[in-house]
C-alpha positions in Angstrom: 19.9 -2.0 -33.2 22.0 -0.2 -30.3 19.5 -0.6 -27.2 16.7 -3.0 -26.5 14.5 -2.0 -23.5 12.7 -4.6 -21.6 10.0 -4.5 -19.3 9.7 -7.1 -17.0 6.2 -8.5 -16.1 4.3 -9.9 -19.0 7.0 -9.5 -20.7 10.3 -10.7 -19.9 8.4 -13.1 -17.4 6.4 -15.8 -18.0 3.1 -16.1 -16.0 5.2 -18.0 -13.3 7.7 -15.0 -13.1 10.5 -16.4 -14.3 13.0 -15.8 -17.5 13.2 -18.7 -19.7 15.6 -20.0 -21.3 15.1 -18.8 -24.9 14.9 -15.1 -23.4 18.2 -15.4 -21.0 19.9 -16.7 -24.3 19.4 -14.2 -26.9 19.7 -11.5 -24.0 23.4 -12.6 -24.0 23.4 -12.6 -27.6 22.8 -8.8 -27.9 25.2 -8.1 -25.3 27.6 -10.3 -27.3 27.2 -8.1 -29.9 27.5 -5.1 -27.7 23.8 -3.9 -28.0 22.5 -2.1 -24.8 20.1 -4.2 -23.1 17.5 -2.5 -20.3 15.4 -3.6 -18.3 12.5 -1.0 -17.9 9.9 -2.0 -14.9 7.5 -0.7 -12.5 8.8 -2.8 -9.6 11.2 -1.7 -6.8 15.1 -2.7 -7.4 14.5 -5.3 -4.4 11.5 -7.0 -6.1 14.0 -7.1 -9.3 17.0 -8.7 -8.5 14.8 -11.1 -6.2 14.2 -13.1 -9.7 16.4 -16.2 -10.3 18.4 -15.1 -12.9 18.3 -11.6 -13.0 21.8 -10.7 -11.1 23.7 -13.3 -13.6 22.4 -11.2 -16.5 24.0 -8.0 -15.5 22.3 -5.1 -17.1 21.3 -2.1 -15.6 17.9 -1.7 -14.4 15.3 1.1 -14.4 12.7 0.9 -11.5 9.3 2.3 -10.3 9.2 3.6 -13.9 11.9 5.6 -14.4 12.0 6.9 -10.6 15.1 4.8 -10.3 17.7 3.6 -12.9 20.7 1.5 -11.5 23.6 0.9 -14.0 24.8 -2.9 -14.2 26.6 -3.2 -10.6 24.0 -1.8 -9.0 24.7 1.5 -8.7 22.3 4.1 -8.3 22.5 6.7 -11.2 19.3 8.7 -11.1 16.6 9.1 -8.6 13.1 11.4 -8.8 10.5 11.3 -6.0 7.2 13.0 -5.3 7.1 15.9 -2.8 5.9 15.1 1.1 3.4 17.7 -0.1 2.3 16.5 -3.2 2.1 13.3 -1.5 -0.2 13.8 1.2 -2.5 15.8 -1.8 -2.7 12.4 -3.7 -3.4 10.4 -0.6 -6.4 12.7 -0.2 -7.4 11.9 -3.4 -7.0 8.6 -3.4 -9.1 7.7 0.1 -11.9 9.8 -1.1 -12.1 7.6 -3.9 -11.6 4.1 -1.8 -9.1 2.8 -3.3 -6.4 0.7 -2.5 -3.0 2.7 -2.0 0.7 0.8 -1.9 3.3 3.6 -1.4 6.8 2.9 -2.6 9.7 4.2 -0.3 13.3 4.3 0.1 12.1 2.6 3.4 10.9 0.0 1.6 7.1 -0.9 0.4 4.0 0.1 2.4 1.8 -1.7 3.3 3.9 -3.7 0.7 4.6 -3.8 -3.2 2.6 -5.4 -5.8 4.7 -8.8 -5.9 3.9 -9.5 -2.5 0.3 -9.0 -3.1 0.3 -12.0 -5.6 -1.7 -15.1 -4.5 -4.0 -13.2 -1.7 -7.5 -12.6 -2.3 -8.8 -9.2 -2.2 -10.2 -9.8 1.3 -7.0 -10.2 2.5 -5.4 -7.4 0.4 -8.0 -5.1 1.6 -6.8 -5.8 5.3 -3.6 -4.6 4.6 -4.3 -1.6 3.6 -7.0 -0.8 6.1 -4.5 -1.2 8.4 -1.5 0.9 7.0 -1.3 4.3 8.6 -0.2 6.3 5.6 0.2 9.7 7.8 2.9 7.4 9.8 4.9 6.7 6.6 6.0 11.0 6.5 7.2 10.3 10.4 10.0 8.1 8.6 13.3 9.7 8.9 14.7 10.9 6.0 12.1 9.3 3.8 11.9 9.5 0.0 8.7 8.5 -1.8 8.9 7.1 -5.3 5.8 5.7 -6.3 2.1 5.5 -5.5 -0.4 2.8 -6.4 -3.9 2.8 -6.5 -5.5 -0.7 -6.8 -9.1 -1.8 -6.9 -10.4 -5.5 -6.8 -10.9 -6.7 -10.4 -14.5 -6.4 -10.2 -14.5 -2.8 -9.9 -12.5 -1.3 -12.5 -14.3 1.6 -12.7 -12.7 3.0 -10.0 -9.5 3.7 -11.4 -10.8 5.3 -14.7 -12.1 7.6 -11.7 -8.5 8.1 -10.4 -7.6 8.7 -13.7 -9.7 11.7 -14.4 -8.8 12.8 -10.8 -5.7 12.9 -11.2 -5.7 14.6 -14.7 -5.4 18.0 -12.9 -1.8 17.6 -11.1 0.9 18.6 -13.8 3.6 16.9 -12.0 3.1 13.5 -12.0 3.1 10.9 -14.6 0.5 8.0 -14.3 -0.4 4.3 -15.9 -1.6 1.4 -15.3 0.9 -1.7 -15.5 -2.5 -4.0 -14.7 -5.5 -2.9 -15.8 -6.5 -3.0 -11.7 -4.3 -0.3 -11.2 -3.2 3.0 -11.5 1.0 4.0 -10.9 1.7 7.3 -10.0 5.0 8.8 -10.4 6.9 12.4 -10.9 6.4 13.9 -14.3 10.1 12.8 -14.6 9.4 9.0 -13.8 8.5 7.7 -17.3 10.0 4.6 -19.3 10.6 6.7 -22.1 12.6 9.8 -20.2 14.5 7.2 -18.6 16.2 5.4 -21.9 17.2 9.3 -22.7 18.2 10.0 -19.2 20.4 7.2 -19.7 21.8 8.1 -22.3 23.0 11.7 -21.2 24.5 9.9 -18.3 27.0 7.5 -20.4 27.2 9.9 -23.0 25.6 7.7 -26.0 23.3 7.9 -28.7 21.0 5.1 -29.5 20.3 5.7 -33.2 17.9 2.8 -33.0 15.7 1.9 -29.8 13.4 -1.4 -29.7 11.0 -1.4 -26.6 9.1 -4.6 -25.6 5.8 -4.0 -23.1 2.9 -5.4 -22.4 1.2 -2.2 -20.3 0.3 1.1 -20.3 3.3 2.1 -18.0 5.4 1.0 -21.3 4.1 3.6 -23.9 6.1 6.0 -23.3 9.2 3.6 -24.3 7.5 2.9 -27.5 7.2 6.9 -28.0 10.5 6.8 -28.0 11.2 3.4 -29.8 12.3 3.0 -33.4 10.4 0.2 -33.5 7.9 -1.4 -30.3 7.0 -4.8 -29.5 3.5 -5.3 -27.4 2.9 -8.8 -26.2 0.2 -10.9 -27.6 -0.7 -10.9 -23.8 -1.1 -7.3 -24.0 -4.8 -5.4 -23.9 -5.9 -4.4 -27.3 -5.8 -0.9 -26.6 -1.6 -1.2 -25.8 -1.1 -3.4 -29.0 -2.4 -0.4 -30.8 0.2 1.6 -29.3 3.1 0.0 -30.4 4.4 -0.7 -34.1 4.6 -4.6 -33.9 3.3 -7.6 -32.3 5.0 -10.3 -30.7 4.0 -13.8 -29.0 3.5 -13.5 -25.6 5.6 -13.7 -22.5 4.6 -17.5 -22.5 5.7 -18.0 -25.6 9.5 -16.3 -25.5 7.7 -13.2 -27.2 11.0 -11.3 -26.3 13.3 -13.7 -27.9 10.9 -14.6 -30.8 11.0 -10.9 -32.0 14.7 -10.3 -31.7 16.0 -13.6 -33.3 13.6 -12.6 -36.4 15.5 -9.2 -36.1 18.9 -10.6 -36.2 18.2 -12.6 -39.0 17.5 -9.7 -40.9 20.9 -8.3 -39.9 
């Protein structure tokens, strides 16, 4: 084992969104042993390090999918964004197809990110973005965009198969839902996957073995490149058929579970 890759929500997280005590443990473990440990999530680096315990762990940190990877400190190693043009083409899109869109910036969040949605109902949700002007976000100066999502109200799922199929046509973005409400919508370079071999090209190593842990689509392309993947038991059906192993879920210290029965093998 030389690098485990760790995606964040309903994974790494527990339904209350924090990092037990089982998972912090063995995460020290491996880097005891001098194993590469990643975290690999959709969220924005400020969303990340907001969660108690995260800074004290000390590992580097790929974002928005792969837009974004940050080495242990906090520096920034490796950033992809989606053109102002290509942008206002999948905004387009998007509004013809009424959904919800959250746009990830270097600005920050508009008309927020997905944590900060947490705990409203869609009533409220919906009010957000009605009111976000998303032509306003290009008047921004020097702004960078990272990230769209398109997110529906749980009764309407239908929607983003929709998006899906819209989107199909544009060969320069990557796209995946982390919930099955949503669609993320990235540059073709923004994957999980690219981003464990982006990283390492950039600290010139080579990870003869990989183990990925994920619970959503946005993580298949980690277990693509995984020689062996972990889905949660709190994963869809469809994502545990991706990977090549099953774990307890992020309730039950799935993480640490499957890499103590690892090391016992060792």
């Amino acid at each position: 084992m030389k690098c485990v890759s760790i995606d964040l929500d309903g994974t790494l997280l527990d339904d209350h969104h924090q990092i037990s005590e089982a998972n912090r443990n063995v995460i020290q473990k491996l880097k005891d042993q001098h194993i590469d440990v990643i975290l690999n999530t959709g969220r924005q680096y400020a969303d990340v390090i907001k969660v108690e315990g995260v800074k004290e762990l000390k590992l580097p940190i790929f974002c928005l999918n792969g837009s974004m990877m940050y080495d242990e400190t906090g520096k920034l190693l490796y950033e992809t964004q989606i053109s102002i043009e290509l942008y206002q083409t999948l905004l387009e899109t998007l509004q013809k197809l009424e959904v919800g869109i959250l746009v990830y910036t270097n600005q920050g969040g508009f008309p927020g990110t997905l944590p900060m949605l947490r705990g409203k109902s869609w009533d409220e949700i919906q009010a957000l973005f009605d009111q976000q002007d998303y032509e306003a976000i290009l008047h921004l100066k020097d702004v960078k965009i990272y990230k769209l999502i398109a997110v529906v109200d749980e009764t309407q799922l239908d929607k983003i198969e929709k998006v899906k199929e819209a989107l199909k046509k544009h060969d320069t973005i990557s796209f995946s839902s982390s919930f099955p409400n949503n669609c993320e919508i990235t540059s073709s370079e923004a994957q999980k996957g690219k981003a464990i071999r982006r990283y390492e090209n950039l600290r010139n190593l080579s990870f003869d073995e990989v183990y990925s842990f994920g619970d959503g689509g946005n993580d298949v392309t980690q277990f693509e490149v995984s020689t062996r993947s972990f889905a949660m038991e709190n994963a869809p059906e469809d994502i545990k058929k991706r990977a090549s192993d099953l774990t307890k879920s992020n309730n039950d210290d799935g993480v640490a579970y499957a890499i103590e029965e690892i090391l016992k093998l060792v």
